[in-house]
C-alpha positions in Angstrom: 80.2 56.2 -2.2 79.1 59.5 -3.8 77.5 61.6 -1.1 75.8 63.8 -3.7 74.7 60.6 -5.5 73.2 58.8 -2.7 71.5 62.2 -1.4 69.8 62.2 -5.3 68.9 58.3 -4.7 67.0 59.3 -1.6 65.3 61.7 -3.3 64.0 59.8 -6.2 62.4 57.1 -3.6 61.1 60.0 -1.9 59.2 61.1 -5.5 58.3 57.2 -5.8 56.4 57.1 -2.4 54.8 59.9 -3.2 54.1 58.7 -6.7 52.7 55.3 -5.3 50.7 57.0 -2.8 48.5 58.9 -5.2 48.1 55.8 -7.6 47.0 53.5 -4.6 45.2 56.3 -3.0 43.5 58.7 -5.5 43.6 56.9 -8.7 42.8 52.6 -7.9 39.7 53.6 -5.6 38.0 55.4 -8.6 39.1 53.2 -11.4 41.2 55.8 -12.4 44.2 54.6 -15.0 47.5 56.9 -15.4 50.0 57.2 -18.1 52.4 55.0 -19.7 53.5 51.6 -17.8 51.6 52.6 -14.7 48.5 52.8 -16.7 48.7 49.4 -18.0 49.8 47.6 -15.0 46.4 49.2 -13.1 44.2 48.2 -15.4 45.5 45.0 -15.8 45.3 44.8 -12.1 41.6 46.0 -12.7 40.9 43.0 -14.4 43.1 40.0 -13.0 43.9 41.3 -9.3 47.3 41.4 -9.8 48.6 43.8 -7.5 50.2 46.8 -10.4 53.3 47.3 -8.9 54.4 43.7 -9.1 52.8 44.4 -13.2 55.0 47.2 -13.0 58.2 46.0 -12.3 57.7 42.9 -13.9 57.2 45.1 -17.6 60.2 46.9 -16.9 62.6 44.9 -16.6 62.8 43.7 -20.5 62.3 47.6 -21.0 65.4 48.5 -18.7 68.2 45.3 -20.3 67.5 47.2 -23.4 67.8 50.8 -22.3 71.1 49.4 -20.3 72.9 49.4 -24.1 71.1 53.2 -25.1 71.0 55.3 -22.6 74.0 56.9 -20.3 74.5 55.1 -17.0 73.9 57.4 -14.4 70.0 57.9 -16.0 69.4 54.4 -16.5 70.4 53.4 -12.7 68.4 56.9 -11.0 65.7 55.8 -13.1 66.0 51.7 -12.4 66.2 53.0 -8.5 62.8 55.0 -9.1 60.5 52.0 -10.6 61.7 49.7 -8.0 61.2 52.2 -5.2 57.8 53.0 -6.8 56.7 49.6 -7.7 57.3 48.2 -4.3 55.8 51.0 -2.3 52.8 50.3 -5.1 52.7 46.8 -3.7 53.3 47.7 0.2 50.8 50.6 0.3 48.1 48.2 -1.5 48.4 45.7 1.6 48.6 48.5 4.6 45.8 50.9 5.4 47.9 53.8 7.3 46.9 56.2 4.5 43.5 55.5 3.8 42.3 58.6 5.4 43.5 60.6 2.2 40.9 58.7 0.3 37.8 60.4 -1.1 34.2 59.6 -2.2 34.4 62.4 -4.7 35.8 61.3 -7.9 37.0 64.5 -9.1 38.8 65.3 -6.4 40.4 62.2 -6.3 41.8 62.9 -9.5 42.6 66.6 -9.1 44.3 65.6 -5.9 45.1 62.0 -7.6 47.2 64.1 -10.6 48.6 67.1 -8.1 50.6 64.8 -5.7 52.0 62.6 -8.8 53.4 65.5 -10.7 55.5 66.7 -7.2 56.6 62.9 -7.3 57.5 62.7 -10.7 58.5 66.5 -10.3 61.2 65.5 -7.8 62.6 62.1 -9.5 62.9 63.9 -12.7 64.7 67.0 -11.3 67.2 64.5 -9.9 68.3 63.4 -13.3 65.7 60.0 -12.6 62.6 58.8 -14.5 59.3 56.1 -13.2 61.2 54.1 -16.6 58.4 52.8 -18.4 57.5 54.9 -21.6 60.1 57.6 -20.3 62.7 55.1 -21.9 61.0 53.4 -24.2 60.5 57.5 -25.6 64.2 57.9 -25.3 65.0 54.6 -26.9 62.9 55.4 -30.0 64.5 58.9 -30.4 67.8 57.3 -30.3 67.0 54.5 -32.5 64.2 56.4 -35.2 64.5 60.2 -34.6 61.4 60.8 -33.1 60.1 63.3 -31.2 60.0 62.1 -27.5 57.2 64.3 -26.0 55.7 62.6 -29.8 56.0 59.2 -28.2 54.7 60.0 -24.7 51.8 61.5 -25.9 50.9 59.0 -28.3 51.5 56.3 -25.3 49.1 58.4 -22.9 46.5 59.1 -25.9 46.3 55.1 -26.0 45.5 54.8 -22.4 42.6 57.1 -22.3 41.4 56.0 -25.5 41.0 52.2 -23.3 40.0 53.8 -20.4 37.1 55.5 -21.9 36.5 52.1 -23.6 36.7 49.5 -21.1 35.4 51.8 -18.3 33.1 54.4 -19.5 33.7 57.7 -21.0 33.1 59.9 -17.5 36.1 57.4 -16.4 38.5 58.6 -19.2 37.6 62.1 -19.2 38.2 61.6 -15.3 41.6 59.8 -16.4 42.1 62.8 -18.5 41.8 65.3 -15.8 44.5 63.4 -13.8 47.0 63.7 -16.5 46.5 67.0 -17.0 46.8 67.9 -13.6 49.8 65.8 -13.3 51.8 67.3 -16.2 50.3 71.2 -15.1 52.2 70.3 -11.5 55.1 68.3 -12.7 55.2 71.6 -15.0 55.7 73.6 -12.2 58.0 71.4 -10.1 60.2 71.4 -13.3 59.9 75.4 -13.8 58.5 74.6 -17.3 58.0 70.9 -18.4 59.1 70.3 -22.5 59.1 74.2 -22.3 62.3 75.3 -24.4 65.2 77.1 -23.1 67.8 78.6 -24.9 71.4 78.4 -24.0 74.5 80.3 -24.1 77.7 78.8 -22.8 81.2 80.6 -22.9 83.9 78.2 -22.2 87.3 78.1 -22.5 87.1 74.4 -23.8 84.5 75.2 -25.9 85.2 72.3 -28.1 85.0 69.5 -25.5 82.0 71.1 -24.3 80.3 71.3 -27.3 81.1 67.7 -28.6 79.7 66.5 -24.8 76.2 67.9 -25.8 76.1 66.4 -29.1 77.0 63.0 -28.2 75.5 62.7 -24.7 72.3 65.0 -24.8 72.1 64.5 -28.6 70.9 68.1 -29.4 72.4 70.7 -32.2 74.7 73.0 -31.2 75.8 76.0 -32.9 79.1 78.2 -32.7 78.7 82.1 -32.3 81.6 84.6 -32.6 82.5 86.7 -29.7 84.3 89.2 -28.3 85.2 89.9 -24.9 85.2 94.0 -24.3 87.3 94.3 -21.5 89.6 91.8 -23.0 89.0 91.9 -26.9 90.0 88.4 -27.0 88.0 86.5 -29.6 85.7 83.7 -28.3 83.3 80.6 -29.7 80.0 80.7 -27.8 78.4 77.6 -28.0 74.7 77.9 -28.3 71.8 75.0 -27.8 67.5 74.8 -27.1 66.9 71.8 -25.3 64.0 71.1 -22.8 63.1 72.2 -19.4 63.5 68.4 -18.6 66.6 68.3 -20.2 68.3 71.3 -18.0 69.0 68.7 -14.8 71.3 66.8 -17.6 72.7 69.6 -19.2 74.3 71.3 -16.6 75.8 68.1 -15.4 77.4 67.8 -18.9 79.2 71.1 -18.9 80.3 70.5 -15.5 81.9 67.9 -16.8 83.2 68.9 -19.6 84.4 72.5 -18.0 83.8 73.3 -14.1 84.7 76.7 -14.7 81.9 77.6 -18.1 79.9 80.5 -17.3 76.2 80.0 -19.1 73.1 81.7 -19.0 69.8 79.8 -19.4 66.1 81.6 -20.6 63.3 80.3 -21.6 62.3 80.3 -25.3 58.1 80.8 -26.5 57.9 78.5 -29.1 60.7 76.2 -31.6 59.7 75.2 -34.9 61.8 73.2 -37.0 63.7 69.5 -36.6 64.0 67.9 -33.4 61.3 70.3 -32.5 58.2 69.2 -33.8 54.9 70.1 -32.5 53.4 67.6 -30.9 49.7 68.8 -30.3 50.0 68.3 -26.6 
């Protein structure tokens, strides 16, 4: 087996626990919801008692047969290893009391603190090429299958949630909610060194071809050709060029490995994209 593979699937379970932890923690004490899946199971928990991991893993399943067929295999399994890790540590920190001591009476901090320690976790899995599944594949399902904007789907998701929390719990709930999220996002943001910001490629490669059909079919995003010239060599070159997201780096650079162990690329970020595949998403 993989060392490098199994070192990443340690990882992700180590984002999970911490991921769980906050959720059980900071979040459930409060009545505070989170995004996508998570969000649902908890307040379905909320209402029934149903502990929200077993929720969790329970809606994910259907969500992960389908994503089996759409998504590339080494994603779909980090990210199938990161709700199971997540949702059981869910249901095992729900019956133990060893970390109770992090729990506050003050509900804001419990979400500033609630939102901080679930962006590192969600921070780490996705750095590891992972996701919590959930609306992270149902987003890249859609994109596949309709062309939409994933950050479009995940905000939509997440709008939902608050929208019911504010409902079903009170408006000083979902703006509570609300604070979480952002929190979340701002850290993940961070772990992520710019999360959905845009960065702008440049790869020189002396398969340039294979590289460049790689991106297109596995990260599906353009890519464009430039003409080059080396000036120590004046031998003519295609430099392929690409914006994808911060959160799509991880994957990127695992492609053109792939494709060429020997490209030489340079990464910066980009202020702002306009334009298809790129749409702003008011988030």
């Amino acid at each position: 087996m993989n060392k490098k593979w199994v070192n990443n699937i340690m990882i992700i379970i180590s984002g999970s626990f911490l991921y769980a932890l906050s959720v059980n923690e900071f979040l459930i004490p409060h009545h505070l919801l989170n995004g996508g899946i998570s969000g649902i199971s908890i307040m379905i928990q909320y209402a029934t008692g149903i502990p929200a991991g077993a929720l969790m893993l329970a809606m994910n399943i259907p969500i992960f047969i389908i994503g089996v067929r759409e998504i590339d295999r080494e994603f779909i399994i980090q990210s199938f290893v990161g709700m199971v890790s997540s949702s059981l540590f869910m249901i095992l920190l729900k019956e133990v009391q060893t970390f109770d001591f992090l729990r506050v009476d003050d509900t804001m901090l419990a979400s500033i603190f609630g939102g901080v320690v679930i962006g590192i976790g969600s921070g780490i899995i996705f750095r590891r090429r992972g996701s919590l599944g959930g609306t992270d594949i149902i987003a890249v399902i859609v994109k596949k299958r309709r062309s939409i904007n994933i950050g479009t789907v995940t905000f939509l998701m997440n709008v939902a949630i608050i929208f019911l929390a504010s409902l079903l719990y009170g408006i000083k709930r979902g703006m509570f909610t609300l604070i979480s999220m952002y929190v979340s996002a701002w850290v993940l943001d961070r772990v992520q060194e710019g999360l959905d910001r845009k960065k702008s490629v440049f790869i020189i490669s002396e398969r340039e071809d294979e590289v460049a059909d790689a991106i297109l079919k596995k990260l599906h995003r353009g890519v464009t050709f430039l003409y080059g010239e080396g000036a120590y060599t004046n031998n003519k070159k295609k430099i392929i060029y690409c914006i994808i997201t911060t959160k799509q780096l991880a994957e990127l650079k695992h492609i053109v490995r792939g494709a060429d162990p020997r490209a030489f690329f340079t990464v910066s970020d980009t202020a702002e994209v306009l334009g298809r595949g790129f749409e702003k998403t008011g988030v």
